[in-house]
KETORZA-528673 format. One record per residue (C-alpha): residue in one letter; x, y negated, z. Coordinates in steps of 0.02 Angstrom, whole numbers. Each point is the difference from the previous one (the first is absolute). Example, Ala and Ser with C-alpha at 12.3 -4.5 7.8 and 13.67 -1.06 7.14 Angstrom:
BEGIN
NUZA / A / 615 / 225 / 390;
NUZA / S / 69 / -172 / -33;
***
This chain:
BEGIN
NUZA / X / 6543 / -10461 / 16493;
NUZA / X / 36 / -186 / -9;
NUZA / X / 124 / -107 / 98;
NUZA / X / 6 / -182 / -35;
NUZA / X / 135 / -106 / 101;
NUZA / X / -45 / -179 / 33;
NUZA / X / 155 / -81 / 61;
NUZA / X / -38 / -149 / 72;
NUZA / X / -22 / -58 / 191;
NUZA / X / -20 / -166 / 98;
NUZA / X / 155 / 32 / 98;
NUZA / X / 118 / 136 / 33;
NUZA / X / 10 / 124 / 151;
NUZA / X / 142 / -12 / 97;
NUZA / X / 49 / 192 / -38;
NUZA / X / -82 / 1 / -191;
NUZA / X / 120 / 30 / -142;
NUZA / X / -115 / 55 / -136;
NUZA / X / -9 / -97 / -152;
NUZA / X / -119 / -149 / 13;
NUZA / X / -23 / -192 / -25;
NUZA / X / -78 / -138 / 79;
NUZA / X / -201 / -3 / -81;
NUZA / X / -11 / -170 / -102;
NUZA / X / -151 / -9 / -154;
NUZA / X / 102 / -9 / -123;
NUZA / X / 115 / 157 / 42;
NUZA / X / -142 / 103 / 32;
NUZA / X / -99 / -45 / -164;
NUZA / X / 154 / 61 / -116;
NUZA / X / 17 / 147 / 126;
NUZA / X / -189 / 53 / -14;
NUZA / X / 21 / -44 / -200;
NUZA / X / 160 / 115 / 11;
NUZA / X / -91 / 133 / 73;
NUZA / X / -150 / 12 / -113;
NUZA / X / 112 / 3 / -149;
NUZA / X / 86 / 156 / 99;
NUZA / X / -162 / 67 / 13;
NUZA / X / -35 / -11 / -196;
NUZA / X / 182 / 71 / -50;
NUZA / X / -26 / 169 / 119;
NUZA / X / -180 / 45 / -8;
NUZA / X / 40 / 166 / -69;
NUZA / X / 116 / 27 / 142;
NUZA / X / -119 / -41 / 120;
NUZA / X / -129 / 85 / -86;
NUZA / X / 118 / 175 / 27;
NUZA / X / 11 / -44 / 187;
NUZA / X / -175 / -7 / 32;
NUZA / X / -6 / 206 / 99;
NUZA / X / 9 / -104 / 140;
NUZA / X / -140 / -139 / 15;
NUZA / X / 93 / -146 / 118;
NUZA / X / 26 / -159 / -39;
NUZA / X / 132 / -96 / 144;
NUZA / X / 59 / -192 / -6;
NUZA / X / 139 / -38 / 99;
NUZA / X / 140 / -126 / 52;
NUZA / X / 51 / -124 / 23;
NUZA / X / -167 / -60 / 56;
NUZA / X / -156 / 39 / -95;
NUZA / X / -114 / -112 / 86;
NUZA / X / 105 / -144 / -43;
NUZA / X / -75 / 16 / -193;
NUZA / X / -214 / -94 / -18;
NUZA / X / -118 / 123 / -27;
NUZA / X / 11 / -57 / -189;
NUZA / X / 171 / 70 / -34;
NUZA / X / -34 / 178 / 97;
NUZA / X / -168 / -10 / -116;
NUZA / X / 116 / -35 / -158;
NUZA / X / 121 / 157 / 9;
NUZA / X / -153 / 101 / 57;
NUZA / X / -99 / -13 / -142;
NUZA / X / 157 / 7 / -97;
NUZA / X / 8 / 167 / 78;
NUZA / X / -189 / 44 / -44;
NUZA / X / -24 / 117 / 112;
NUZA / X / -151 / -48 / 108;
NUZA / X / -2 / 145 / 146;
NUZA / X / 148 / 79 / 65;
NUZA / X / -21 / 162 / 143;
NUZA / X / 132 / -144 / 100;
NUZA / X / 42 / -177 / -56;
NUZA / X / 125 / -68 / 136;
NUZA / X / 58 / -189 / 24;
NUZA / X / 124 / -47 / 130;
NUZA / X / -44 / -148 / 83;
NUZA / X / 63 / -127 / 153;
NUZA / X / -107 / -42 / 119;
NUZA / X / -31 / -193 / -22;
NUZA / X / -19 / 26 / -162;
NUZA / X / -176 / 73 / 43;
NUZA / X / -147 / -101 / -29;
NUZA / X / -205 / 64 / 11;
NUZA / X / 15 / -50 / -190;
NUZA / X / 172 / 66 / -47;
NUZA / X / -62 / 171 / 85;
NUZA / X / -167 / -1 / -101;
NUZA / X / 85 / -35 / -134;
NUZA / X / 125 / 149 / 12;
NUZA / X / -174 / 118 / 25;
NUZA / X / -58 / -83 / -167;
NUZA / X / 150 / 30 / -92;
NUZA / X / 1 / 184 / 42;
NUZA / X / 126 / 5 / 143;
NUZA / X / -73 / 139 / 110;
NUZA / X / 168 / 23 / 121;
NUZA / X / 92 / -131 / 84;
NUZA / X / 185 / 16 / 61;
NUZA / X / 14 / -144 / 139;
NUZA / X / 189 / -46 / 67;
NUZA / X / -14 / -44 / 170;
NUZA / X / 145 / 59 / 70;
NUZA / X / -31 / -74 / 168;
NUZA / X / -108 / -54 / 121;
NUZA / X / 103 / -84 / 128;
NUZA / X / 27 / -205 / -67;
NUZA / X / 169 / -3 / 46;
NUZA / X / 65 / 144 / -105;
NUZA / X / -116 / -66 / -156;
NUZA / X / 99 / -167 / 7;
NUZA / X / 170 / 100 / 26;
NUZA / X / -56 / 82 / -160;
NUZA / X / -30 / -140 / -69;
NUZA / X / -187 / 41 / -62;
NUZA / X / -151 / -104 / -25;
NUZA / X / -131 / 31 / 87;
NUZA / X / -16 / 48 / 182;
NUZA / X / -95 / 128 / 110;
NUZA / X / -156 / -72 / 12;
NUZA / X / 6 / -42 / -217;
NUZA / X / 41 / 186 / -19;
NUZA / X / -161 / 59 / 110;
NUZA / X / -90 / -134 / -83;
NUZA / X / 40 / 59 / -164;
NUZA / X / -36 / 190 / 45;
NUZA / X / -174 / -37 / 42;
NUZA / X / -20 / -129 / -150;
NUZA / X / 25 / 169 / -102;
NUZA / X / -103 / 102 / 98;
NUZA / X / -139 / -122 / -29;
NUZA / X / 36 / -3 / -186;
NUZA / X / -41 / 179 / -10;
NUZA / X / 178 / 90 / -14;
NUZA / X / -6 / 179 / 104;
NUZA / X / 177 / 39 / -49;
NUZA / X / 132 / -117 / 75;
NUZA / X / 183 / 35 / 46;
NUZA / X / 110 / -105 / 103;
NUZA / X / 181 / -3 / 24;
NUZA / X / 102 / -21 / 148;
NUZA / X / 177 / -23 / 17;
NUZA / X / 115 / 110 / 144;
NUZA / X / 165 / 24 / 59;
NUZA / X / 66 / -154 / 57;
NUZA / X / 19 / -62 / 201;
NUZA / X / -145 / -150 / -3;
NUZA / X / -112 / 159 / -68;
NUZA / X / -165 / -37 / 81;
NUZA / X / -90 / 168 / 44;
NUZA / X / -158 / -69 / 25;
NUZA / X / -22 / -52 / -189;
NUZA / X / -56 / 191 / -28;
NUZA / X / -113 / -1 / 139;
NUZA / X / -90 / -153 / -72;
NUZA / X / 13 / 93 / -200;
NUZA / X / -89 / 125 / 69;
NUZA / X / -122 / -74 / 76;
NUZA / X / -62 / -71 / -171;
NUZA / X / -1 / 175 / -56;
NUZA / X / 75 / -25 / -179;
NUZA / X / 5 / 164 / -109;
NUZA / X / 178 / -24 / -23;
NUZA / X / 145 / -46 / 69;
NUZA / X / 203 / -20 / -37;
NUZA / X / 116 / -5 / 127;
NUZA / X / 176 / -43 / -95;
NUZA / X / 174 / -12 / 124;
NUZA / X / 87 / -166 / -28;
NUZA / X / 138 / 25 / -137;
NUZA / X / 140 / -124 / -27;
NUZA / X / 13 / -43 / -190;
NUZA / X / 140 / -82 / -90;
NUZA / X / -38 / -162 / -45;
NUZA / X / -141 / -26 / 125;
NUZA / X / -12 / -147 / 130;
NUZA / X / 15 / 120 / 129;
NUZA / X / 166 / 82 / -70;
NUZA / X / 65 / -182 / 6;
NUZA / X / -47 / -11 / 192;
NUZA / X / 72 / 154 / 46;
NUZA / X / 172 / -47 / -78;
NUZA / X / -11 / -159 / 78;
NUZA / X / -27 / 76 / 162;
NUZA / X / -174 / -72 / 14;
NUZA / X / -85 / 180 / 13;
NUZA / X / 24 / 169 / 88;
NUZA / X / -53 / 155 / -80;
NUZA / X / -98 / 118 / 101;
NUZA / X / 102 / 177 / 39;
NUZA / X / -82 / 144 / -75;
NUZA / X / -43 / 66 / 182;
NUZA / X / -133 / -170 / 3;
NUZA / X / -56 / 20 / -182;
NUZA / X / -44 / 209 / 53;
NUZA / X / -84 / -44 / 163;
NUZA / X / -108 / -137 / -91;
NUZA / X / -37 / 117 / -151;
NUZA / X / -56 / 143 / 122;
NUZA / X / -121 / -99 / 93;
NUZA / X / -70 / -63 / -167;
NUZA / X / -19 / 168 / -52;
NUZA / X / -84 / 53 / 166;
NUZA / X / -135 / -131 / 20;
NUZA / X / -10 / 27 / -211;
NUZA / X / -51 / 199 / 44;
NUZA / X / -97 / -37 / 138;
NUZA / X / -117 / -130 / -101;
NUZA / X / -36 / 125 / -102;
NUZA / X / 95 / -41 / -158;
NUZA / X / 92 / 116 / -123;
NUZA / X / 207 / -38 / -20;
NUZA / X / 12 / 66 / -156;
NUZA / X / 168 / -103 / -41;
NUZA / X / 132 / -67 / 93;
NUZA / X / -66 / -166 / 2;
NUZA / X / -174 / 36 / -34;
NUZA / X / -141 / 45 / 102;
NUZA / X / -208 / 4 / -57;
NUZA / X / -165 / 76 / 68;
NUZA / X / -45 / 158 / -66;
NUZA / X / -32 / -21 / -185;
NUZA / X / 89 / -175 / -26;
NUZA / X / 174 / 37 / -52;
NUZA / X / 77 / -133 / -141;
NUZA / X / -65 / 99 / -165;
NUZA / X / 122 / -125 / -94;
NUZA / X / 169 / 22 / 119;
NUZA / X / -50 / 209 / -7;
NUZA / X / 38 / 2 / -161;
NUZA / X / 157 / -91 / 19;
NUZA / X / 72 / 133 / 108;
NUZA / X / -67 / 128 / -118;
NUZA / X / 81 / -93 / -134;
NUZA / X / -165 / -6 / -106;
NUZA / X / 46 / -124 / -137;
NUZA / X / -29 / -177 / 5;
NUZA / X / 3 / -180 / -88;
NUZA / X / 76 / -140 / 72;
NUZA / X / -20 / -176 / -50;
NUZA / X / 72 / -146 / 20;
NUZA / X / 161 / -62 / 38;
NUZA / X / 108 / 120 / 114;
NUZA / X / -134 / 137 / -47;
NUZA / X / 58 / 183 / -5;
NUZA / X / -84 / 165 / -102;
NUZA / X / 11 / 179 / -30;
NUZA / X / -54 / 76 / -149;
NUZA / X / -2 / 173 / -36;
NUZA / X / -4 / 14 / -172;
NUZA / X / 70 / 173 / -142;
NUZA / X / 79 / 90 / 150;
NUZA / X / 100 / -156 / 73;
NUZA / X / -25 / -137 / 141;
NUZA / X / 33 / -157 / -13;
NUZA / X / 17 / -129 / 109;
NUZA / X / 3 / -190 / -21;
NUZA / X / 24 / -182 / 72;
NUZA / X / -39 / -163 / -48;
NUZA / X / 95 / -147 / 29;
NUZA / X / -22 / -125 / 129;
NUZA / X / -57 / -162 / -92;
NUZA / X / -156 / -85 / -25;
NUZA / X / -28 / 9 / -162;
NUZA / X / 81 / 96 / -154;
NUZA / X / 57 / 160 / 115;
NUZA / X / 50 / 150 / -82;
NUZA / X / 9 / 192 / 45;
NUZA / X / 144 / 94 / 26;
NUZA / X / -4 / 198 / -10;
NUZA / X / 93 / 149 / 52;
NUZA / X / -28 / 177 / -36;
NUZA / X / -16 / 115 / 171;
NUZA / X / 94 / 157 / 23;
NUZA / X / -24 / 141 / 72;
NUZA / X / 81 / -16 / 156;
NUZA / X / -64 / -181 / -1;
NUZA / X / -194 / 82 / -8;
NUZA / X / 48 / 105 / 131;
NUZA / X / 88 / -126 / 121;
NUZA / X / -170 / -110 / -17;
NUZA / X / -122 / 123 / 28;
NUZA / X / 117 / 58 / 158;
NUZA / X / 0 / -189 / 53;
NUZA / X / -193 / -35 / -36;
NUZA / X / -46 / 145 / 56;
NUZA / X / 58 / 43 / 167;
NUZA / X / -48 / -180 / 47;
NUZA / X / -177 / 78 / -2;
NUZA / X / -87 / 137 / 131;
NUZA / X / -59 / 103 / -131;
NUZA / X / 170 / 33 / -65;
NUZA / X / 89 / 71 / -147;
NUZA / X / 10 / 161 / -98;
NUZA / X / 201 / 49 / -16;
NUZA / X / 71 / 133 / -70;
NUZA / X / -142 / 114 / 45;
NUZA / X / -27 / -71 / 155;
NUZA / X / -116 / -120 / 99;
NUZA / X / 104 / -145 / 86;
NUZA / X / -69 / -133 / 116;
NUZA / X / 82 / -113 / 147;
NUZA / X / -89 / 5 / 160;
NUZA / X / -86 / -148 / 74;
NUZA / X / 132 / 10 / 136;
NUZA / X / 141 / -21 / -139;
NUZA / X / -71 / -139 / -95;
NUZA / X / 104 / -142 / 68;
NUZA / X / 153 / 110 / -61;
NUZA / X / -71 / 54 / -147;
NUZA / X / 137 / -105 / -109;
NUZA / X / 151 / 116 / 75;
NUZA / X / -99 / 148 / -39;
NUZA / X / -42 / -55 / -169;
NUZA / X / 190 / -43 / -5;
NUZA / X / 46 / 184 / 30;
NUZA / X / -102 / 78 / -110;
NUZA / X / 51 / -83 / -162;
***
């Protein structure tokens, strides 16, 4: 199980504070060059993660990098089938080329951020492309051959446009994330807000919106098998499971994390946030730190957790307040 991080993006979000930089050649060359060497130094670790078979590159922006770079660290890999190979990718980015070229490369899942369908709120967000891109883009994928998409959409906010899920639907992806808006230190739209230039939505909005999501969700016939996640039967994440089960993982690249479970202990690590030269730091887990995380992971799920001899699981109905009852029961 294989994350890579590519943290690079032609502009930022307006409520993005993960680490990335603005994509230039030269930036992403030493990154992919930094990667591969990362690859080299931990194929033994990999090698021990390999119970689950995923492979998942995220951001930043993935799409950002040419076909030759995502070709580079995948040979590097050299791995050439994976049960799920995921790449997140922005709409506009999406060419009949790029998207063959993804197919050719082994990429047999895409993760699409569209976050909205409604122009106004896309240019509030500050994103690239716009509705008619994103649909655009869907269908340049279908064409391509991928039968295992996921899009994201973004919730809990006034200017929330309802009929973005009716139109997400209607393209019948096999997956789908619904995530509420979060304000995030250091974000564009944490700078608004304390400048008065934006309005969080009360809880009471951000419930009603995540209940109708979850109603037309059930009545499409999809599975919510996490808080934020929803699939047709049979089309859950494979790579984000194991996450929540905490299966061990590699990450690579800068801002990467891992767990390794290695002579009784687990281990978690972080690399820094530069673009070239990053190093890991590492902690040893305890107990009660195992514990917290698998309560935390877990009951973000609908299957559950085993604790203390018992089976534990949060309603549908309790999801949006999951986090208090996660609260109480560490």
């Amino acid at each position: 199980m294989v994350y890579i991080h590519v943290p690079f993006c032609r502009s930022f979000c307006v409520y993005c504070d993960f680490y990335s930089e603005i994509a230039c050649g030269r930036a992403s060359k030493t990154y992919v060059r930094g990667v591969c060497a990362e690859i080299d130094a931990r194929r033994e670790e990999i090698a021990d993660c390999s119970g689950t078979d995923t492979l998942y590159i995220g951001g930043g922006t993935p799409s950002v990098l040419p076909l030759s770079d995502i070709a580079r660290i995948v040979e590097t890999l050299g791995k050439k089938d994976y049960d799920e190979f995921t790449i997140e990718v922005n709409p506009d980015d999406i060419t009949p080329d790029y998207a063959q070229g993804l197919r050719t490369l082994g990429v047999n899942r895409i993760s699409m951020g569209v976050q909205s369908l409604s122009d106004p709120v896309l240019r509030w967000m500050r994103r690239r492309h716009d509705a008619a891109g994103a649909a655009r883009a869907f269908q340049t994928l279908r064409k391509a051959g991928f039968d295992n998409i996921s899009v994201d959409m973004i919730f809990g906010f006034d200017t929330y446009d309802a009929a973005t899920l009716d139109t997400l639907l209607s393209w019948r992806p096999e997956h789908l994330s619904a995530y509420q808006l979060s304000i995030e230190t250091g974000s564009a739209l944490a700078e608004q807000l304390a400048a008065g230039q934006f309005r969080e939505a009360s809880d009471e909005t951000c419930r009603t919106q995540y209940d109708q999501i979850c109603g037309q969700m059930r009545d499409a016939g999809y599975e919510h098998y996490e808080i934020s996640n929803w699939s047709l039967p049979g089309r859950h994440a494979r790579h984000n499971e194991a996450y929540w089960r905490r299966v061990p993982y590699v990450g690579l690249g800068p801002g990467a994390h891992s767990l390794r479970k290695t002579g009784g202990q687990e281990i978690r690590s972080w690399n820094s946030q530069e673009l070239s030269g990053w190093h890991a730091t590492q902690e040893i887990l305890t107990k009660e730190e195992i514990r917290e995380e698998q309560i935390m992971l877990g009951l973000r799920t609908a299957e559950g957790i085993e604790l203390d001899g018992r089976h534990i699981r949060i309603p549908e109905r309790d999801f949006f307040i999951a986090d208090s009852i996660i609260l109480k029961m560490l």
